[in-house]
N, C-alpha and C positions, 0 to 999 in steps of 0.2 A: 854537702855545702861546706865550702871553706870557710875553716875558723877563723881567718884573719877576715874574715868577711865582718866583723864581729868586735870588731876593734873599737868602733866609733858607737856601736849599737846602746839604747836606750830604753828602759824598758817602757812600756806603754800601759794603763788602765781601764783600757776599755775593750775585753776581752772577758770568755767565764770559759769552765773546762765544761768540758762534754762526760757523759757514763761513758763512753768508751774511749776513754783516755785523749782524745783529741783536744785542741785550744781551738774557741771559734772568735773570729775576731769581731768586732762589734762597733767598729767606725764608721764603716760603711753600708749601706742595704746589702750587698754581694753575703755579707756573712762569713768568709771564706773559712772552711772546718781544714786547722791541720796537725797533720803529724807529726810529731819531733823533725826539725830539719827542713821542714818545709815551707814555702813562702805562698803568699798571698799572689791573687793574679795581679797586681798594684807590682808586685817585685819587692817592694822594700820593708814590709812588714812582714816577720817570719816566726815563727815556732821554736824559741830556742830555751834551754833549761826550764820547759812546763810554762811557759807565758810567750805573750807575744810582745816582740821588741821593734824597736824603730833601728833599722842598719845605715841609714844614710844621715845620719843629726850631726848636726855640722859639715855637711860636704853639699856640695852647689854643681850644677853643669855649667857656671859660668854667672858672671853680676854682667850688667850693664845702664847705663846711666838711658832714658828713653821719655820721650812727651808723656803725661800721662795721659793723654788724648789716644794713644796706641795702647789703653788697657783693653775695649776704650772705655774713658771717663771723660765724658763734655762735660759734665756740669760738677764735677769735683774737682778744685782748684785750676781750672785753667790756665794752659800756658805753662806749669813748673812742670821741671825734671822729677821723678819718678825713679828708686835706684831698682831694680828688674831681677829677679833667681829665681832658678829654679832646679829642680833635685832628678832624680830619673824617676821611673816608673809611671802608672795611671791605672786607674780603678774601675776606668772604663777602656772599650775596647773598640774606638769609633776607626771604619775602617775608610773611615776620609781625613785621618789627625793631621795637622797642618804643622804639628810639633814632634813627628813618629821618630824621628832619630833623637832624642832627647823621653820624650814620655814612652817610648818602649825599648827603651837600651835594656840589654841586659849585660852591657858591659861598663866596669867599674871604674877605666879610665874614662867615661863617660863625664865622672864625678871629678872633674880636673881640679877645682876650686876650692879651698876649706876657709871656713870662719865661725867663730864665736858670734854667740847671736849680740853680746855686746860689740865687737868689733864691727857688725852690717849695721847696727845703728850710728855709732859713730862716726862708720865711713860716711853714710849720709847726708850726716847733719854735716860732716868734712866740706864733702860734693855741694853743698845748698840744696839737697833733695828735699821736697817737702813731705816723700810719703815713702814707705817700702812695699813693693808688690811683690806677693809672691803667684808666680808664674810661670810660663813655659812649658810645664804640669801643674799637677791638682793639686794645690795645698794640705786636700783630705788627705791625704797619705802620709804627707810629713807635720800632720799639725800641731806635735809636741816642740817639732823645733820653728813652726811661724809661731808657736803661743811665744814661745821665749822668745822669741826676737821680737814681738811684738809690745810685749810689755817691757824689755830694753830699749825700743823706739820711742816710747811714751815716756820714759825719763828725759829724753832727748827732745823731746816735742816734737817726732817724727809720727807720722801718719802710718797706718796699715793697709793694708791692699791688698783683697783677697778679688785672683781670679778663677775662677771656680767652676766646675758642672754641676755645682750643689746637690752631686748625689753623698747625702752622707745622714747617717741615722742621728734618730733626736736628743740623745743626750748628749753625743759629742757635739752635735751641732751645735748648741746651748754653751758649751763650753766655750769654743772655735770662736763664736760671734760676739762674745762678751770683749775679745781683746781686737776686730775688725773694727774698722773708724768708715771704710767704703768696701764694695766689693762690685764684680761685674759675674753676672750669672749667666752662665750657659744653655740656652734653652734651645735644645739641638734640632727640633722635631716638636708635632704637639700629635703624637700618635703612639700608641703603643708598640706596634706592628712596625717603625721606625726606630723605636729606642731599642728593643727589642734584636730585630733582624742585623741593625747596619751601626749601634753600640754598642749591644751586650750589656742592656741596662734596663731599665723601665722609670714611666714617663711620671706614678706618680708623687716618688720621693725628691723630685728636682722640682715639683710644683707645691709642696710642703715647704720644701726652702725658700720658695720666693715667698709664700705664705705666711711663714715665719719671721722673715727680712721685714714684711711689709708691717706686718702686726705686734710684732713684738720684738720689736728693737729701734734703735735709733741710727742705725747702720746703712750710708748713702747705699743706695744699690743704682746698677743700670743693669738692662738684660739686652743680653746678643744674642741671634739669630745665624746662622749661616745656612744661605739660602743652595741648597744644591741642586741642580735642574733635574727633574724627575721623579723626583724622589721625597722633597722638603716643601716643595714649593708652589702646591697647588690653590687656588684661588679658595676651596672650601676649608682646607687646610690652615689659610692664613684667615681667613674670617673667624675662623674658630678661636683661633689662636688670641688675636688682636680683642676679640668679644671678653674671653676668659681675662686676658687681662685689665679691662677696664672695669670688670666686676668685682675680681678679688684682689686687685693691685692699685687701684684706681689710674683718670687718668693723667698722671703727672711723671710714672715713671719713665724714663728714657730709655728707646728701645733703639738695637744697631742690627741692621740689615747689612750682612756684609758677600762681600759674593767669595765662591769656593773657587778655588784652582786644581786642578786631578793630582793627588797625591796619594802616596801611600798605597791602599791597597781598589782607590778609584782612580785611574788615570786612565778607565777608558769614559769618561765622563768630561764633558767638554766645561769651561770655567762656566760661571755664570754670565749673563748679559746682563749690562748695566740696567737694563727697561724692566727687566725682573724684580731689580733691589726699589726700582722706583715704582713701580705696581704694590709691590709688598708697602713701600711706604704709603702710598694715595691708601690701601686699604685699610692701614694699623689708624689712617688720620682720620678718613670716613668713619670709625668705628669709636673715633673717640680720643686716642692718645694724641698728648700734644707733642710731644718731642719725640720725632720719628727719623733717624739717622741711616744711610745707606756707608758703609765702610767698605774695603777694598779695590775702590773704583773713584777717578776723579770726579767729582760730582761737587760743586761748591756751594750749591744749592742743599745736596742732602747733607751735609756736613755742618751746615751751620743751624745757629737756634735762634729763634725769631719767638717773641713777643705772643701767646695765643692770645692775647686780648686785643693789640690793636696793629698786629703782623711786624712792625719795627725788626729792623735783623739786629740782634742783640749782642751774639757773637759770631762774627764771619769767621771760618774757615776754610784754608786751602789747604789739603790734606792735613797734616800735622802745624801748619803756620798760621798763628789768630792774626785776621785783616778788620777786623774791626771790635769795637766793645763798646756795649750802650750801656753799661748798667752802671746804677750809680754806687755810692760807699756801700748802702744796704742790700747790695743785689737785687733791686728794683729797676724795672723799663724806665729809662731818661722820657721818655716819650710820655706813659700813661699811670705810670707810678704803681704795674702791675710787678709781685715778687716775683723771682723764677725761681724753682725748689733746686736745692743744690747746696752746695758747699763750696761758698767766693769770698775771696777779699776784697780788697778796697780798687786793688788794680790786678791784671792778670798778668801771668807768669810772661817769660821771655825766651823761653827755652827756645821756640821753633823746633824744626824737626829733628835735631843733632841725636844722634844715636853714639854713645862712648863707652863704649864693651871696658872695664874695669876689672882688675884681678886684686885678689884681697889676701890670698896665701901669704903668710908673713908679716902681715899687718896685723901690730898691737893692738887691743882696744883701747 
């Protein structure tokens, strides 16, 4: 491993040595045991001088300014700008990643970007952003440097935004979620034999974290779905799914059915069809959840949030563009004076769908 790999590196605390001389890392359920020199399946947490260190703290694959409806998050601030990063590597090993030249770079021009985690809150609050996500990968991996950016955000009255597979073990988690204000959780599968085979993970430390989110903490969540044909998306599968979470999540959380495209190491796998993401939704609603969202497919209908007490469409959207807004200063139905759970203002954001890719190399805090 190259030393100058080592430049920016951090060290980390949630690690213990081994009897036989090895560091095992302890962020994640993976556990990864290493040797002097050597790094996590993640890439960026490594083995260096008897502990293990974070190599990528302060370095970015890139900011960009995005709806935060493309975390996605409907029901956390609609309408505002969102400022976007994210670092390389990932901790899991899904062989359909929608982000595989970014979360499995193992190159360091990858890392084009640098900032201070005061500098990305600033830039921010600069932009009118209301939140910071971190994205594009797992935050698990870098989350010594979202903690600090996160608590630099909150000086600025900037928001946090974790999007996440929520595979990550319970005491880091605990730490992680103390400085998150929203997140969006990844819930890839509800099988083991899926997490397992086609990520390289298991099913049930990503259902502890929605667990956790749900019960002990104050932290908006939504959870996403990507639905793959074949494979994700069988009708017993989704009733399972949809059941489990109206029991231990109840049902108000917001779920996004989103359809898959073949990438990575699935591209003999055709996209989804839109009548799939809409099946998945009739079934998550039959079952109990109220706020049931289809993503990567025009659908204006599954995109938007309607009123479960007396149907009213509360917020319409066209893909990333809010076309209507019913709710009043308290985020209550104009219509029947029912709340919708979430985190609103008085009025919704104005962003629409502009995407503004931002570089911050050189920028002061």
């Amino acid at each position: 491993m190259n030393e100058e790999t080592f430049d920016s590196a951090v060290a980390t605390k949630y690690w213990h040595k081994l009897d036989d001389g090895r560091i095992q890392c302890d962020v994640c359920p993976r556990y990864c045991k290493l040797h002097a020199g050597q790094r996590g399946l993640c890439f960026v947490r490594a083995n260096h001088d008897d502990r293990i260190v974070l190599t990528t703290y302060g370095r970015s694959s890139g900011f960009c300014v995005d709806p935060v409806e493309k975390k996605p998050l409907n029901h956390f601030l609609p309408g505002t700008p969102i400022l976007s990063f994210g670092t390389a590597g990932c901790n899991l090993a899904c062989k359909f990643c929608q982000n595989w030249d970014i979360s499995k770079s193992r190159e360091w021009d990858t890392l084009q970007d640098s900032a201070t985690p005061q500098t990305i809150a600033h830039t921010a609050k600069r932009l009118g952003c209301r939140s910071v996500a971190y994205t594009y990968n797992d935050p698990v991996i870098f989350m010594e440097y979202a903690v600090d950016i996160a608590q630099a955000c909150r000086e600025q009255g900037v928001k946090s935004v974790a999007v996440t597979a929520g595979y990550m073990a319970e005491e880091p988690r605990r730490e992680f979620y103390r400085y998150m204000d929203a997140a969006n959780v990844d819930l890839k599968g509800f099988t083991e034999n899926f997490y397992w085979k086609v990520c390289g993970a298991h099913l049930e430390p990503v259902l502890e974290t929605l667990e956790y989110l749900k019960h002990e903490t104050q932290v908006w969540f939504e959870v996403t779905t990507l639905l793959i044909p074949g494979q994700n998306d069988s009708e017993k599968e989704l009733e399972e799914m949809t059941q489990w979470a109206v029991e231990n999540l109840g049902p108000e959380v917001p779920w996004h059915f989103t359809a898959f495209h073949p990438d990575w190491k699935m591209t003999d796998i055709p996209p989804t069809p839109a009548a799939t993401l809409m099946r998945a939704r009739r079934i998550a609603m039959k079952n109990g959840l109220r706020y049931v969202y289809t993503g990567n497919v025009h659908d204006e209908d599954g995109g938007s949030t309607y009123c479960h007490h007396c149907n009213a469409k509360l917020i319409g959207r066209d893909w990333y563009v809010l076309t209507a807004w019913h709710l009043d200063k308290d985020g209550k139905c104009k219509s029947c004076g029912t709340p919708l759970p979430g985190v609103f203002e008085e009025r919704p954001g104005t962003w629409g769908a502009r995407r503004m890719p931002v570089r911050l190399s050189g920028v002061a805090a």
